[in-house]
GUFIGU-801952 format. One record per atom (N, C-alpha, C): residue in one letter; x, z, y; atom name. Coordinates in Angstrom, 1 decimal. Last residue first. Example, Ala and Ser with C-alpha at 12.3 -4.5 7.8 and 13.67 -1.06 7.14 Angstrom:
% GUFIGU-801952
REC  aa       X       Z       Y  at
REC   s    12.8     7.1    -2.2   N
REC   s    13.7     7.1    -1.1  CA
REC   s    12.9     7.9     0.0   C
REC   a    13.2     7.8    -5.7   N
REC   a    12.3     7.8    -4.5  CA
REC   a    13.2     7.8    -3.3   C
END
This chain:
% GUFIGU-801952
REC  aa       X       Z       Y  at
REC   x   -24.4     0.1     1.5   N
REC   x   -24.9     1.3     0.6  CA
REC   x   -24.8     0.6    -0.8   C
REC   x   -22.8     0.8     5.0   N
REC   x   -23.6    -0.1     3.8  CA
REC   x   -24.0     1.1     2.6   C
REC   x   -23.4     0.2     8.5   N
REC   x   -23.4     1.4     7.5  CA
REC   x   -24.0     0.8     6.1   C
REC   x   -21.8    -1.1    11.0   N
REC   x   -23.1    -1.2    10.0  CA
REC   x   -22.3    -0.3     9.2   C
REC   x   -21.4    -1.4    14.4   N
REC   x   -20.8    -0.8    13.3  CA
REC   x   -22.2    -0.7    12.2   C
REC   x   -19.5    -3.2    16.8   N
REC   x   -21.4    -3.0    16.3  CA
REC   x   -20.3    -2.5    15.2   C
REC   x   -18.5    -2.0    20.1   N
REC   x   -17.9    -2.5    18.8  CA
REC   x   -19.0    -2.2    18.1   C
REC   x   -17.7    -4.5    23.0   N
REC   x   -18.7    -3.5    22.4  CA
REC   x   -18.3    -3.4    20.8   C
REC   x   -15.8    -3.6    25.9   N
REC   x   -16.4    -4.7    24.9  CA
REC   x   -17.9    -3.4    24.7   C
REC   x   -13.2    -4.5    28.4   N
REC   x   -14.3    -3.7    27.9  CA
REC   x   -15.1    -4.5    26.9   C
REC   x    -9.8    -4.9    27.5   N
REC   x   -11.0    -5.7    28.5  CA
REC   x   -12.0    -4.3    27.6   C
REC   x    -7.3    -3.5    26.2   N
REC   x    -7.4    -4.4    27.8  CA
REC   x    -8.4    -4.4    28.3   C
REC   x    -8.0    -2.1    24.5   N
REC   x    -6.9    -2.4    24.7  CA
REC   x    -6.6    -2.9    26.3   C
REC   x   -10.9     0.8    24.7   N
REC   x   -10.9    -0.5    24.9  CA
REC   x    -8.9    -1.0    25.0   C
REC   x   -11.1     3.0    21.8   N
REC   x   -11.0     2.5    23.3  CA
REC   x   -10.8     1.6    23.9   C
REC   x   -13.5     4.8    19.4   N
REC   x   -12.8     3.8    20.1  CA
REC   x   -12.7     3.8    21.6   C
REC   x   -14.3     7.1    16.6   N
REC   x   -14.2     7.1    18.5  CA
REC   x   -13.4     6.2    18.8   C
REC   x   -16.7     7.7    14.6   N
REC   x   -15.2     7.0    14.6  CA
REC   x   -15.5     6.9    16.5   C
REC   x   -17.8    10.1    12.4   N
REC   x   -17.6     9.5    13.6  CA
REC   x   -16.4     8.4    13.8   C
REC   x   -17.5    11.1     9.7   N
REC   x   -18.6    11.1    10.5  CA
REC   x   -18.6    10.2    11.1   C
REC   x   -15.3    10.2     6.8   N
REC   x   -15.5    10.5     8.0  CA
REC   x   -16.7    10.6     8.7   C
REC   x   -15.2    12.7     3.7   N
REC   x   -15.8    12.0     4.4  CA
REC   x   -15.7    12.0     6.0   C
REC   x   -11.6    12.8     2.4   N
REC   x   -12.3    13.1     3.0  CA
REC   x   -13.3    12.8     4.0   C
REC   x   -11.2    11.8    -1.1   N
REC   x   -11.0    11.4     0.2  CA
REC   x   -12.2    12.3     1.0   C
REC   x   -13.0    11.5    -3.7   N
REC   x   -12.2    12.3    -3.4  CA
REC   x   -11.6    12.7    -1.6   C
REC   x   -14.1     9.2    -3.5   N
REC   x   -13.1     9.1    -4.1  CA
REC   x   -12.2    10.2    -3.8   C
REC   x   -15.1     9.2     0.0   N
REC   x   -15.5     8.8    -1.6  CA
REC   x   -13.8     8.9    -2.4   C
REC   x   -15.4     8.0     2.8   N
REC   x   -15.1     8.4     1.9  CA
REC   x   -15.3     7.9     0.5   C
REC   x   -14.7     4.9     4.6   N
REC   x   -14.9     6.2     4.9  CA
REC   x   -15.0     7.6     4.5   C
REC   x   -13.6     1.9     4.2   N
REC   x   -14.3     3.1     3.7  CA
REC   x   -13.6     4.4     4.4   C
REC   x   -14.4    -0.9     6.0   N
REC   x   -13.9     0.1     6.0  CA
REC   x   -14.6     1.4     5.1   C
REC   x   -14.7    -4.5     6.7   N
REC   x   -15.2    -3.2     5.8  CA
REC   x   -13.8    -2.0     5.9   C
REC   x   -14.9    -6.5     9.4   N
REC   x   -14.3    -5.8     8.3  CA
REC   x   -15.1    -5.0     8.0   C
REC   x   -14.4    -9.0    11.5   N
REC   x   -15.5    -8.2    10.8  CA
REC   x   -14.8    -8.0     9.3   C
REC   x   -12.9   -10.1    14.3   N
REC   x   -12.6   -10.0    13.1  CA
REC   x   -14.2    -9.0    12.6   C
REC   x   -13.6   -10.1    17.1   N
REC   x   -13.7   -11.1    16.3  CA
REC   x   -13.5   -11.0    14.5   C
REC   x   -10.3    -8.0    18.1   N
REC   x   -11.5    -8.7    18.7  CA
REC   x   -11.9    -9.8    17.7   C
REC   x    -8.7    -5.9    16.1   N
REC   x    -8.5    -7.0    17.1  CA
REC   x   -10.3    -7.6    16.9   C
REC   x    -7.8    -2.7    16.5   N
REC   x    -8.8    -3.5    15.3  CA
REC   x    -8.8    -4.8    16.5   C
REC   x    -5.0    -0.4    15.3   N
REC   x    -5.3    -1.5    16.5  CA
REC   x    -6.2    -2.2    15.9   C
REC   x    -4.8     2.8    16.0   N
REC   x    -4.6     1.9    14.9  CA
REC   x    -5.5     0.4    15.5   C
REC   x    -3.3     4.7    18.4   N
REC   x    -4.1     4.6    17.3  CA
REC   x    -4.1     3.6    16.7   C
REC   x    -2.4     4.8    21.4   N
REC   x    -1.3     5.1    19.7  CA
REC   x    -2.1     4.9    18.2   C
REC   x    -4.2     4.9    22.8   N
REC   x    -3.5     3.4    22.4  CA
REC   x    -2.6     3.6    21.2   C
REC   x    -7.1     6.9    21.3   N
REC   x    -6.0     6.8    22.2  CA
REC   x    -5.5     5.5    21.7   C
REC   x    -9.8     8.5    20.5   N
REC   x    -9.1     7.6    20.4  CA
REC   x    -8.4     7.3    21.5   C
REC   x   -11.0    11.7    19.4   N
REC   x   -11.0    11.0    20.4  CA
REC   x   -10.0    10.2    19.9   C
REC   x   -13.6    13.7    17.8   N
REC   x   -12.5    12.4    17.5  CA
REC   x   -12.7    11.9    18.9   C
REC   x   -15.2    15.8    17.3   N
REC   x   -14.4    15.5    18.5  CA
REC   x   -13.7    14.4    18.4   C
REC   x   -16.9    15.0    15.1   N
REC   x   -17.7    14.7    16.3  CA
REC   x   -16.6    15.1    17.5   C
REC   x   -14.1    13.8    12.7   N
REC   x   -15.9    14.4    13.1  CA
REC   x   -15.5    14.8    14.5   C
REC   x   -13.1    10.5    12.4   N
REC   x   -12.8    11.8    12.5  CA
REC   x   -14.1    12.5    12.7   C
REC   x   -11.0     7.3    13.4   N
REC   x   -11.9     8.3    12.6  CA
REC   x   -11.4     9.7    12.6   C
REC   x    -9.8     5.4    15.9   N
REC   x    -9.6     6.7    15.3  CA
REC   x   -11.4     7.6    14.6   C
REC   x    -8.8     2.6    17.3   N
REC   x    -9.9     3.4    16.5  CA
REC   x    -9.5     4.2    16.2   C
REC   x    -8.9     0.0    20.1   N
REC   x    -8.4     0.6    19.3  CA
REC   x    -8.9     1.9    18.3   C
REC   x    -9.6    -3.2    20.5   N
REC   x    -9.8    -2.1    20.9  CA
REC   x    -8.7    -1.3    19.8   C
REC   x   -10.7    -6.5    22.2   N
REC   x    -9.4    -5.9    21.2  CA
REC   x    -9.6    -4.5    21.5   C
REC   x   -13.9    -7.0    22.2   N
REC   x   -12.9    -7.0    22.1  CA
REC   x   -11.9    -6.2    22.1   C
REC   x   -16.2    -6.7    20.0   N
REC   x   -16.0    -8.0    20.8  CA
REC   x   -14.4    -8.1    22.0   C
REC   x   -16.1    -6.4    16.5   N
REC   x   -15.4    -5.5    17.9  CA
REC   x   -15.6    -6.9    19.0   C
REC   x   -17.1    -4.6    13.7   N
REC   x   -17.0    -6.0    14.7  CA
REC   x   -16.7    -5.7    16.0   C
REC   x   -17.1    -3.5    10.5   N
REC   x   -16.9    -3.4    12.1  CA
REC   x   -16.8    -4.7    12.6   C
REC   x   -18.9    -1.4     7.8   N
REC   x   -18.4    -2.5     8.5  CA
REC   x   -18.2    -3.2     9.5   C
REC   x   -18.0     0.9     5.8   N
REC   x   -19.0     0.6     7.0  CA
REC   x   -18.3    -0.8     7.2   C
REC   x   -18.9     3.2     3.1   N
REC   x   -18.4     2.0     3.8  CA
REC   x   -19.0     1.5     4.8   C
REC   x   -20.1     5.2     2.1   N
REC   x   -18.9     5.4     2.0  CA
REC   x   -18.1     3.8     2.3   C
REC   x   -22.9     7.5     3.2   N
REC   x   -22.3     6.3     3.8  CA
REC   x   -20.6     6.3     3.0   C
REC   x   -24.0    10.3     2.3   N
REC   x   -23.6     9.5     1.5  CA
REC   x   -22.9     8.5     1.6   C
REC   x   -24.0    10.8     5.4   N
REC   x   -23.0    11.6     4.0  CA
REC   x   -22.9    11.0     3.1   C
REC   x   -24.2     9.0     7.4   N
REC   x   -24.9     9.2     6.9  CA
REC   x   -24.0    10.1     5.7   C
REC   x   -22.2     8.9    10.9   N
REC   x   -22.8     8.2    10.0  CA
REC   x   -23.2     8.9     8.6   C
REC   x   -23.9    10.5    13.6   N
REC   x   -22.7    10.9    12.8  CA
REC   x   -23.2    10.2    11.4   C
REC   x   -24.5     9.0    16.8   N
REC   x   -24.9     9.6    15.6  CA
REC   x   -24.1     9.7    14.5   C
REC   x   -22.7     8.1    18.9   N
REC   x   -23.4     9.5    19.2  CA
REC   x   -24.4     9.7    17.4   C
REC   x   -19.1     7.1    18.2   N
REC   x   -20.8     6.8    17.9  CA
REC   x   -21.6     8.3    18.0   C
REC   x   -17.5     7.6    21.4   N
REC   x   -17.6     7.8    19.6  CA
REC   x   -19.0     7.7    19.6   C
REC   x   -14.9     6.7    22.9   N
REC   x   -16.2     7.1    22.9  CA
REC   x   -16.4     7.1    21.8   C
REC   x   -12.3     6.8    25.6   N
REC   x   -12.8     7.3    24.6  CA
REC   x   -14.1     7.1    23.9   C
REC   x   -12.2     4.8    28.5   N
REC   x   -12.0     5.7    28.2  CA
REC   x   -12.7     6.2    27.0   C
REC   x   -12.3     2.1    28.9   N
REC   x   -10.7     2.8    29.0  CA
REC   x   -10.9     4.2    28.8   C
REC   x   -14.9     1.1    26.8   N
REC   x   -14.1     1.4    27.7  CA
REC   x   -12.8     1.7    27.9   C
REC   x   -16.8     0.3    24.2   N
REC   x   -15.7     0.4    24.5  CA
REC   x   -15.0     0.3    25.9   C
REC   x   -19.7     1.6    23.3   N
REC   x   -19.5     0.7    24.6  CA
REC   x   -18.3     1.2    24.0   C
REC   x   -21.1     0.7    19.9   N
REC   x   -21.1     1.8    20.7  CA
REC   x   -20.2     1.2    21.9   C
REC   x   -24.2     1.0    17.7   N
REC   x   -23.5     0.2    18.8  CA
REC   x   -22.7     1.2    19.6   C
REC   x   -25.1     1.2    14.3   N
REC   x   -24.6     1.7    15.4  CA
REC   x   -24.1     0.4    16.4   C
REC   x   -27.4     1.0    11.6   N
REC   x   -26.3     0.5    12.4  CA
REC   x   -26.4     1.2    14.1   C
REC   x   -29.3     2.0    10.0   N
REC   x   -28.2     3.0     9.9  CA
REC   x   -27.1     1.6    10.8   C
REC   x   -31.6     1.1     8.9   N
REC   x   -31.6     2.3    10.4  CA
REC   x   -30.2     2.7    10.1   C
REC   x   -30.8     0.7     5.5   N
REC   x   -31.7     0.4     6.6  CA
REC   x   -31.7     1.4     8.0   C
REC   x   -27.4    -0.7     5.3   N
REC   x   -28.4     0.1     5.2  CA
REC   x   -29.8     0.4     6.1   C
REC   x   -27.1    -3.4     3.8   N
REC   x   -26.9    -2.8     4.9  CA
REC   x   -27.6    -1.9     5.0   C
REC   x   -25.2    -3.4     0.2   N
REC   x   -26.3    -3.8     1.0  CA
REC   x   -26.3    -3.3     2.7   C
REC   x   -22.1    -5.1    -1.0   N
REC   x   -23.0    -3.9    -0.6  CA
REC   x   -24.0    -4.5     0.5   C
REC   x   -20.4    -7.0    -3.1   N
REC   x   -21.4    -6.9    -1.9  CA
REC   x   -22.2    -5.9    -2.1   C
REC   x   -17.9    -7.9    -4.5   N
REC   x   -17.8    -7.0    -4.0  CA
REC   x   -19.3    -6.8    -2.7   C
REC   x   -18.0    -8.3    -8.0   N
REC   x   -18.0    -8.9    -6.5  CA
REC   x   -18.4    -7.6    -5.3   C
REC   x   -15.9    -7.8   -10.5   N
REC   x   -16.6    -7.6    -9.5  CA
REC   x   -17.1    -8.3    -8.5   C
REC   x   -15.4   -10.2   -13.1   N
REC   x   -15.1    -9.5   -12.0  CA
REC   x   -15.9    -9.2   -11.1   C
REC   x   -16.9   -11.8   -15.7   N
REC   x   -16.7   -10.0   -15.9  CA
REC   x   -16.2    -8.9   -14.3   C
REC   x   -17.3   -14.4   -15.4   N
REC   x   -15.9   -14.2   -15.4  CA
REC   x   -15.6   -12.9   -16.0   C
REC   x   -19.0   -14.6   -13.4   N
REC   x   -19.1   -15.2   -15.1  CA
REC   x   -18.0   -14.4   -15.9   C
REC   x   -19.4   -11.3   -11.3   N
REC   x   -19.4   -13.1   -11.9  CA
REC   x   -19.2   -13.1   -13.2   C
REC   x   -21.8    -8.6   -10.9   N
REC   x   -20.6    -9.1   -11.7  CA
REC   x   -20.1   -11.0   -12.1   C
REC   x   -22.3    -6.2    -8.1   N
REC   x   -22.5    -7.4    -9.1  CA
REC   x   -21.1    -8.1   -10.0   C
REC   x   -21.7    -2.5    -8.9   N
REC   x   -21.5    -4.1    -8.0  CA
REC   x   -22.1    -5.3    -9.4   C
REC   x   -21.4    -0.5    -9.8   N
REC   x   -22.5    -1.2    -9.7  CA
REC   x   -22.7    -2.1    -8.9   C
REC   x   -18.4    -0.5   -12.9   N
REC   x   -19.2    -0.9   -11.2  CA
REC   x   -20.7    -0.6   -11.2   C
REC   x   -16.3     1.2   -15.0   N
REC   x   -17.5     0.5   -14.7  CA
REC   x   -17.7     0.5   -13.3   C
REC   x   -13.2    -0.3   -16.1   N
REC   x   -13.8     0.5   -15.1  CA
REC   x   -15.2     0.0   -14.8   C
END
């Protein structure tokens, strides 16, 4: 399978993407709903999250709302997430809500 990832000694991928330039978001986690007010980039097909605390997530375009039934991203961790590509359908938005305490969740856009 070809890449345009870098490659070790070895022939295996590594897996690093760049951050895109102007393309990071911040968005308030509360008890109630919110979603990044700019819709991440069309090409964007990974992003990467940090949550200051425990919240919850739902991808989607510009109505996505998040509830506690949603998919749980714990406080402290930093992840990659794809978004599309591969056929899969591209997300815009992602709308979070706070579990317990209020935070902030930073979101980068790679490339």
């Amino acid at each position: 399978m070809s890449t345009q990832m870098p490659i070790d000694s070895m022939g295996n991928s590594i897996p690093a993407l760049r951050l895109k330039k102007g393309d990071a978001h911040t968005l308030s986690v509360t008890g109630t709903s919110n979603i990044n007010a700019s819709a991440f980039s069309a090409d964007t097909r990974i992003i990467s999250l940090y949550a200051t605390s425990d919240i919850f997530i739902k991808f989607g375009d510009n109505s996505v709302t998040a509830s506690s039934s949603d998919h749980f991203f714990p406080a402290g961790i930093y992840y990659d997430i794809a978004i599309g590509g591969d056929n899969a359908p591209h997300y815009a938005h992602i709308a979070a809500i706070a579990a317990s305490n209020d935070g902030t969740l930073y979101i980068s856009e790679k490339e």
